[in-house]
C-alpha positions, 0 to 999 in steps of 0.5 A: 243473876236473877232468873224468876220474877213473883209477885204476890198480893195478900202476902203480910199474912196467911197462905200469901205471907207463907208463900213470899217466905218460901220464894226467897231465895238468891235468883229470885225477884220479889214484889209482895202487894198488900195493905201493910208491910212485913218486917218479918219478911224484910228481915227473912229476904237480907237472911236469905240474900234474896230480893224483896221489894214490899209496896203497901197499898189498898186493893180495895182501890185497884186502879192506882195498884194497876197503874203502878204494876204496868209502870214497874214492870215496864222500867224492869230489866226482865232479860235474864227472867227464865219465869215471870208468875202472878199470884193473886192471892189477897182476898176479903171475907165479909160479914157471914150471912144472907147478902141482904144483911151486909153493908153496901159498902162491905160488898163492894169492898169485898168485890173490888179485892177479890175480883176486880183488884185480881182482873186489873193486875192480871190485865196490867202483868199480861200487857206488860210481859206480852213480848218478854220471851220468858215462860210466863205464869198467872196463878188466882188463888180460888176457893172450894166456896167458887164451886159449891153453894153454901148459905152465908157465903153469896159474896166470898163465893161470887168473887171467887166463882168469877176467878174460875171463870175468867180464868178459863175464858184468860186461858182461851184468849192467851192460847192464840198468843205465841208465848201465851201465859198459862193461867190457873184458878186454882183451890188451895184446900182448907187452910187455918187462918184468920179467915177461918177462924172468924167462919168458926165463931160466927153465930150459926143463925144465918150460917148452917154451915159453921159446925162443919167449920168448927168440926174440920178444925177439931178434926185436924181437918186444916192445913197450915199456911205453911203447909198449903203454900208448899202444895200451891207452889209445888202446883205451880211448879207442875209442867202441865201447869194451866192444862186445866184453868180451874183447879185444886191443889189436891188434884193428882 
């Protein structure tokens, strides 16, 4: 019987690619969204008998992604679900520099992934569950960079700024339903990826900051993705999960 439904965007890589890896397991539903598939994770479901579902589609263009999540959610037999959790995780790093440098088109692109494409499903998964009697759960993967200002960052930053505070105005709003969600914006700490990477070997002219991200490497200052999924999810699995609607993984 399956007992927990998850649905994660961004999971073909990274932190969404090791968090779908560590929820296989028998009893669990699992729907990944993202741009391409993973063979690696279809092979790691059957090996753990448990079931992934993977659709790849463009966040970039929300709406049909939206509309699809409503459909599925409404056909699904959730009456065994003892938990039904949204991750929004998928985000898009642009171009690092002053906003006045990057294309028009990469902003925008930037934005719908990680801001609109994140409020669209959360708006489809609410709607959709609002009368399922299960402990309900809406997890936005944010960033330290939402809360702090650094030079080179504006779109990154504002995208993630805008996850934190939906999430405390969502969390208001769900408050007055009788089985409101529980929503988190939550930091995952600094994680070795892709994304990284591209911070470190940008060229320092227009991004003071990319010695700090070259030293936290050297330092052993990241965390694997396999690491910072295991705390994400432990969060997740916090009983005052939601107390606080902005918060970080390092949080006590």
């Amino acid at each position: 019987m399956i007992r927990s439904l998850y649905i994660v965007t961004g999971a073909s890589r990274g932190l969404g690619a090791a968090m779908a890896e560590r929820l296989l397991a028998p009893g669990t539903q699992l729907l990944c969204i993202s741009r391409r598939t993973s063979e690696a994770l279809a092979l790691k479901a059957g090996a753990a008998n448990a079931r992934c579902e993977q659709w790849a589609m463009d966040l970039a263009t929300p709406l049909p992604v939206a509309h699809r999540l409503s459909a599925w959610l409404a056909q699904i037999d959730h009456t065994s679900f003892d938990t039904a959790t949204l991750i929004n995780n998928a985000g898009v790093l642009t171009r690092v520099g002053p906003l006045g440098h990057v294309d028009g088109t990469d902003v925008s692109n930037a934005l719908r992934v990680g801001l609109e494409a994140p409020l669209l499903l959360t708006a489809a998964f609410l709607r959709a569950t609002l009368t399922w009697p299960t402990r309900r759960r809406v997890l936005q993967i944010s960033s330290g960079l939402g809360r702090r200002a650094m030079a080179g960052q504006a779109i990154y930053a504002a995208a993630k700024a805008g996850l934190d505070h939906a999430a405390r105005t969502i969390a208001l709003d769900e408050a007055l339903q009788p089985n409101g969600a529980k929503i988190v914006s939550l930091a995952p700490g600094v994680i070795d990826t892709e994304m990284q990477a591209r911070l470190r070997d940008n060229p320092a002219d227009g991004f003071p900051d990319q010695s700090h991200f070259v030293n936290l490497q050297r330092n052993g200052g990241l965390a694997s993705p396999a690491e910072a999924a295991a705390k994400v999810l432990a969060y997740l699995d916090r009983t005052d999960f939601g107390s606080q609607p902005v918060a970080d993984v390092r949080d006590a």
